[in-house]
N, C-alpha and C positions, 0 to 999 in steps of 0.2 A: 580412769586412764585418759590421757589429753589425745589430742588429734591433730597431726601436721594439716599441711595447708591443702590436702587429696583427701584429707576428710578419712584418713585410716588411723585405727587405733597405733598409737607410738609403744613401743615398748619399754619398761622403764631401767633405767641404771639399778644394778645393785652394790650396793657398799656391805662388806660384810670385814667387821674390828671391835674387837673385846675395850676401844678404847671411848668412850661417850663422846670425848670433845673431839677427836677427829672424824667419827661420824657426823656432828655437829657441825663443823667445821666445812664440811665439803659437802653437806645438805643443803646448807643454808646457799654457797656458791653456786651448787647446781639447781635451785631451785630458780636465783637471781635468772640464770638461762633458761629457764623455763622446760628443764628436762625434768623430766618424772623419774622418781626414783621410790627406793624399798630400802632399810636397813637392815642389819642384821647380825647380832653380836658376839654367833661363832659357826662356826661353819660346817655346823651337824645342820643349825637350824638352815643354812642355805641348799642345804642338800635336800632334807626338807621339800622345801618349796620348787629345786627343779623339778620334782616328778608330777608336779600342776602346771608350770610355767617355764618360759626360757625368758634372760633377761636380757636386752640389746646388746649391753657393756657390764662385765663382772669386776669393781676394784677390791679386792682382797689383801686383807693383811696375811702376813707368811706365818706368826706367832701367836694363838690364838687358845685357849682353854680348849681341851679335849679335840676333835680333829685339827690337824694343820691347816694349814693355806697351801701348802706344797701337796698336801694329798688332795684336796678342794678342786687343785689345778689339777691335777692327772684325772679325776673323774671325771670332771666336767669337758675334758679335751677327750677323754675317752666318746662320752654321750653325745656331746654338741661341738664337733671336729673347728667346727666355723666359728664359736662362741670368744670375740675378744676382751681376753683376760687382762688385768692388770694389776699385780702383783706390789702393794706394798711393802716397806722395810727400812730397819733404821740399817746406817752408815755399819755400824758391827756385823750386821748381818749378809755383808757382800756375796759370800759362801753360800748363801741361801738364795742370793739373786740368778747366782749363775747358773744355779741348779731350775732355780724359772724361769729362765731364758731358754736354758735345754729344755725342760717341759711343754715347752711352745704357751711360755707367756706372750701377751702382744708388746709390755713394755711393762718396766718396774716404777714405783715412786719413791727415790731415797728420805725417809724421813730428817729431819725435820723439812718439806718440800715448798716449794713457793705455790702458792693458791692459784693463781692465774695460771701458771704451766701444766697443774694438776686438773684445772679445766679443759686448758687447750689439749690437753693429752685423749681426756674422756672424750671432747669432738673428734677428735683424729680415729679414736675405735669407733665411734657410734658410725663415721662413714666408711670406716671399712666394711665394718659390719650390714651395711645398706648396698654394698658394693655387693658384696657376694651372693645376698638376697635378689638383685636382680639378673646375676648370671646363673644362679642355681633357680631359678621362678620354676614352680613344679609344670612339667611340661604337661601334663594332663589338662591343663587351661590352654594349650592350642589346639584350635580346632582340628580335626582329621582332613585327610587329604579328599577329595571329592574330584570323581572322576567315570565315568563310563564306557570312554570310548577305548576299543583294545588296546593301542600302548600301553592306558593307565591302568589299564588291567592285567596286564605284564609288569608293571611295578609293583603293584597289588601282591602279585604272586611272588615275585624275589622278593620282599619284606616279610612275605610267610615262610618263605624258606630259610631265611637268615634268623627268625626269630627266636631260634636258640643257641646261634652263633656269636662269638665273637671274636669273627673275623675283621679284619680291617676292611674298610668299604672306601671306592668314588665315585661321587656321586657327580655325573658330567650333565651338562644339557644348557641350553640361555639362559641370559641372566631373568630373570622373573620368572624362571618356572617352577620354583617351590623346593629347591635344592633341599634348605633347612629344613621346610618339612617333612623330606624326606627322612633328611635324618635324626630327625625328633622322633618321627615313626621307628626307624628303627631301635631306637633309645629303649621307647615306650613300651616296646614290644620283644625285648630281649630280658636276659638276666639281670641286667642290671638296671631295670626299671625306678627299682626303687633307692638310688644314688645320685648324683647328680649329674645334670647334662649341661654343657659348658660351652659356650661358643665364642671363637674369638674369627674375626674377618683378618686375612693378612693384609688386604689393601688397607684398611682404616688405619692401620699401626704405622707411626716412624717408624723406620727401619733401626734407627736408635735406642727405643725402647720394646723393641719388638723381642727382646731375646728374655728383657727381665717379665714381660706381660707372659712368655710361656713359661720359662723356668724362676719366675719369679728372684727376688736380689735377701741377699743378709744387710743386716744393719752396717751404715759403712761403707759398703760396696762401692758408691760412687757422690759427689754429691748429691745431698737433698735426701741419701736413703738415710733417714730419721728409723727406723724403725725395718726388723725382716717382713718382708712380704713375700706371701705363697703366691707363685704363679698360677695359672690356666692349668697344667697338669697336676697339680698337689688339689687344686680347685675339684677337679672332675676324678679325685683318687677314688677309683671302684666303678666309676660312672663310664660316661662318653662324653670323647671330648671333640667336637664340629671345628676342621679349620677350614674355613670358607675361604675361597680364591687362593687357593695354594697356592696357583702359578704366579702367584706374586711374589711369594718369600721368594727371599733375597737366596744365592749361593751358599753365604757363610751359616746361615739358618737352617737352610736345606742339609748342610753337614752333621748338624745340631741335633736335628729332628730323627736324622736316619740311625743315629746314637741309639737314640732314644726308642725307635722302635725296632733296634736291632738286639739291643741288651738288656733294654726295660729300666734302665738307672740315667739318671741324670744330675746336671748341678747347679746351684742355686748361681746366681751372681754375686763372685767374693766370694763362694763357698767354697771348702774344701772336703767336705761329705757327701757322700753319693743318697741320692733320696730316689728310693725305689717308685717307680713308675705304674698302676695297676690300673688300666686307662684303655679302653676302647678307644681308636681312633676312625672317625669317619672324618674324612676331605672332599671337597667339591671343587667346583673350576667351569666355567665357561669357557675357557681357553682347549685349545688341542695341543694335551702336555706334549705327545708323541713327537708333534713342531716345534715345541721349544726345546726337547731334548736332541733334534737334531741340530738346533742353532745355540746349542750347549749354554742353554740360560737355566736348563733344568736338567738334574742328577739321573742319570738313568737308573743308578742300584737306586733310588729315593721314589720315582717311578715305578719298579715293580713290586717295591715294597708297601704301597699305596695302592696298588691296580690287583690285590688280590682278590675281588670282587667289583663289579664294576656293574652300576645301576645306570642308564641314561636318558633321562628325563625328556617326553618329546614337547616340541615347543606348540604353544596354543593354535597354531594351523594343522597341526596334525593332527589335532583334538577337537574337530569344529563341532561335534555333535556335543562336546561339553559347555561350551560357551553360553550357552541360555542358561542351564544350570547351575553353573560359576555365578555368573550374574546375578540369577536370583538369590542366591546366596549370600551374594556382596552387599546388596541394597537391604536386605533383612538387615545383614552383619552392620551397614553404616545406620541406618535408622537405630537399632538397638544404642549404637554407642552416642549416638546424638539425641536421642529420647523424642524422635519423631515417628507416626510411623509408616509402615513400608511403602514404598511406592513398587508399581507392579510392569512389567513391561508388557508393550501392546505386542501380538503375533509380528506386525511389519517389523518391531525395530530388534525384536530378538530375530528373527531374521537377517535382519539389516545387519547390527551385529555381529553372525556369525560368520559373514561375509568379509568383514574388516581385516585389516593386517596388526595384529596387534605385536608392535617389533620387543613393547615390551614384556609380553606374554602374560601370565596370571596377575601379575603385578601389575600392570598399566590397567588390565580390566578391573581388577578391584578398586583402584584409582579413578577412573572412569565412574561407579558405581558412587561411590563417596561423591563425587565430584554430582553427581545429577538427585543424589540424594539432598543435598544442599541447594542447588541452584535451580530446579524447578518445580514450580508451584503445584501442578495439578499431580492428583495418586495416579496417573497411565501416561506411562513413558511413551512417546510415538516418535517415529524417526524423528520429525522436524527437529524435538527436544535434545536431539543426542550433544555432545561437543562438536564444535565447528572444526577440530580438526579432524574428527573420523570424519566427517561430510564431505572435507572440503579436499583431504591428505590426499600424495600423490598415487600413498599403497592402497588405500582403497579404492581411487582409480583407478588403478591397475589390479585389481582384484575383479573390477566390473570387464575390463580389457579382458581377464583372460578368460572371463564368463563368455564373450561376447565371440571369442577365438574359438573356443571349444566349442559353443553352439553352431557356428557355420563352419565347423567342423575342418576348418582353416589352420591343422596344427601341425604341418609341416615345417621344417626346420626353415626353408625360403622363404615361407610366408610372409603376405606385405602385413604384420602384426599393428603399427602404426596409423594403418587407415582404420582401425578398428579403436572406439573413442567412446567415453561413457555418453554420447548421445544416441548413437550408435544404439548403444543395449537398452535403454530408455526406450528408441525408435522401436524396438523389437518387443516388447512390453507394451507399445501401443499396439503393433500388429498381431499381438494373442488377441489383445480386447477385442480388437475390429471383430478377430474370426468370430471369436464368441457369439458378438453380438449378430453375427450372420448369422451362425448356425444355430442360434436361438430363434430368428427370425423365419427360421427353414423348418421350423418345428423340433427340431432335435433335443432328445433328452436322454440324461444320464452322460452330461458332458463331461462330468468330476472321472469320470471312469476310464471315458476316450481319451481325451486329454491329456489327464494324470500317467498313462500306461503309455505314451507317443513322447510325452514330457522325459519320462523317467529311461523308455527306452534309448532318444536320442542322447543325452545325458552318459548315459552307462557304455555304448557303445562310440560315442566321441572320446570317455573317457581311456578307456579301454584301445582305441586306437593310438592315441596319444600319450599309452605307457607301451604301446605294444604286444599287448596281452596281458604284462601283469597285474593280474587283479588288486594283491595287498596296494600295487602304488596306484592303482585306480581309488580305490576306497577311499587312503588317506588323499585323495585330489580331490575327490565329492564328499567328503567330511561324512563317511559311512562306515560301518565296522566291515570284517571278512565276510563272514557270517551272511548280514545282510547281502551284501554285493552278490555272493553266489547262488544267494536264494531270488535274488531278482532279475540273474540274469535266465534262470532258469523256467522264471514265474512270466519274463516276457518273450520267451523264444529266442532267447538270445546265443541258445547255447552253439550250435552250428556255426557260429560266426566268431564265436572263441576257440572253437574244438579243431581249429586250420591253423590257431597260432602257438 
């Protein structure tokens, strides 16, 4: 079996006609193109062979000794939904064409046919057929979601709770926080596991082709439709189907959609047949629909029919205890794909790291990871190594700023915040050393102990001032779960000094 140019096995064309020389005939062409093919002289023995094999592109004749071509088709559309067929026939046999068309052929060949159009035809299914192969990719090759700190573990638990649902889901939160994963998790882990999962982005679509990409067109429909094509819902029939950035579709779409999940039937472009719908939908959005549906850019009945479950992904500052483990993650995940291997990060810069602003969340850090996986030499990452724009970026200046704010406990809403400057929190990092080195000097031991317990108290109790008592928004400000927070403020005597507010 030959190999495209990614070095995977190609799948071959099958011809299957009781006639020699038009086997012959379109062997000899498709070989010229350097596709691989299989013959086959009726269409018992093709049947045969799918229960070893699926074949990229099926051209069959309609008239053939003992099974049809027409019953060939309904099998093989039955078994392999996605498998494009194409249906040869002489000029007499129109009646039989159109009954393959109804069968969900991909296209007919009138005999006697011109050779070249019968090749270009076989290209036109072989990439459809590649098309579909990469929106349906079995989602069990994406990695699981990776995550510790409580949010993610409130997501954790709504995808266990959903796992035998199938309700409609949205999935909200920044852009790079893992929306799709989400809802591949959910996919993976519901009833319809074993269907397909289908994702289309509304922002990446014209708005022009955006209607035939969901509900797909008939042959005709417009120029250039050479050929019917199934949409993104026929795609994902029995599955789930991800539309990413809803708040983008257009109004007239929005009208479209809420059809669709209000009746379950929809219609092709140029159609006049209703094609039932059986289709999980999950949607995401980094936008606040709630805002666009008061500036009437978004449907509110489309709105609540989308909002019957609602997941909200938190963005990677509120997740700072994940961030070293993202990371390590990322640079295994980049080395594996680049056939290097891993480089490790030193304590300072995963530190360093989880201090950063990452505006573009799981996605800029994975970026970030690839990005240092390639570009520096030595296996241990240490700050100096990182990109110049975490070091040098205005946000993580200001991540140092509001280190710098909360330690001299300077978090009053008046405060002069401005005098407060990353040499500032530097300066203050050389005045730990100094003590150290005093109280080393003074004989003192078991400094890890004092230190760490004065470090963590002032910490917890600036935090804590600076929400006001609320502990959960304390936590997520010192990138620590509930759990921890309460157990430490308990662990430093802290409690008296919460227990007033």
């Amino acid at each position: 079996m030959k190999h495209d140019l990614t070095g995977e096995m190609m799948r071959s064309v099958w011809i299957a006609d009781d006639d020699d020389s038009i086997r012959w005939v379109l062997e000899k062409a498709l070989s010229r193109e350097n596709i691989p093919l299989r013959s086959f002289s009726s269409a018992d023995d093709v049947l045969v062979a799918l229960k070893e094999e699926v074949p990229q592109v099926l051209v069959s004749d309609i008239r053939m000794p003992g099974t049809s071509g027409l019953h060939l088709l309904e099998v093989a559309r039955e078994r392999f939904p996605h498998l494009p067929i194409i249906i040869m026939t002489a000029y007499s046999d129109l009646d039989s064409a159109v009954s393959a068309f109804q069968g969900g052929a991909f296209e007919y060949l009138a005999k006697p046919f011109d050779l070249n159009k019968a090749v270009d035809l076989v290209k036109r299914a072989m990439k459809e057929n590649e098309r579909e192969a990469v929106v349906e990719k079995p989602v069990e090759r994406m990695p699981e979601i990776i995550g510790q700190a409580p949010a993610m573990q409130e997501v954790f638990r709504s995808i266990g709770k959903l796992s035998h649902s199938n309700a409609t889901v949205l999935v909200t939160g920044e852009s790079g926080t893992g929306k799709e994963l989400v809802a591949r998790a959910l996919h993976r882990h519901s009833p319809r596991a074993s269907q397909p999962f289908v994702a289309l982005n509304m922002a990446a679509i014209p708005k022009d082709l955006l209607e035939s990409e969901l509900f797909g067109h008939e042959k005709g429909a417009f120029t250039g439709a050479q050929v019917m094509r199934r949409g993104r819902f026929e795609q994902a029939e029995g599955g789930t189907l991800f539309l990413d950035e809803i708040g983008d579709m257009p109004l007239d779409m929005q009208t479209r959609l809420l059809r669709v999940l209000s009746d379950g039937h929809f219609y092709r472009v140029g159609g006049n047949q209703s094609v039932k719908a059986n289709v999980r939908v999950v949607a995401a959005t980094h936008q606040n629909l709630e805002k666009l549906v008061r500036e009437g850019v978004f449907r509110e009945d489309l709105f609540h029919r989308l909002n019957v479950i609602r997941l909200r992904l938190p963005s990677l500052r509120e997740r700072a205890e994940d961030i070293a483990v993202l990371a390590r993650h990322f640079l295994k995940q980049s080395a594996k794909q680049l056939g290097v291997p891993s480089k490790s990060l030193s304590q300072e810069a995963a530190a360093f790291l989880k201090r950063c602003y990452f505006s573009g969340n799981v996605r800029q850090l994975e970026n970030v990871c690839y990005w240092m996986t390639v570009m520096i030499a030595g296996q241990t990452i240490e700050v100096k190594d990182l990109p110049v724009e975490l070091l040098e970026s205005d946000e993580s200046s200001n991540d140092y700023v509001e280190a710098a704010k909360h330690l001299s406990g300077s978090s009053e809403s008046g405060s002069d915040v401005s005098a407060h400057t990353v040499d500032d929190f530097i300066s203050w990092e050389k005045r730990l050393e100094e003590t150290v080195r005093k109280m080393l000097g003074d004989g003192k031991n078991e400094l890890m102990n004092e230190l760490g317990a004065t470090f963590e108290r002032i910490l917890i109790k600036t935090a804590l001032s600076y929400t006001r008592g609320r502990k959960n928004e304390a936590a997520v400000l010192l990138g620590i779960g509930r759990n921890t927070i309460t157990r430490k403020i308990a662990e430093l005597g802290l409690d008296d000094d919460t227990a007033s507010r």
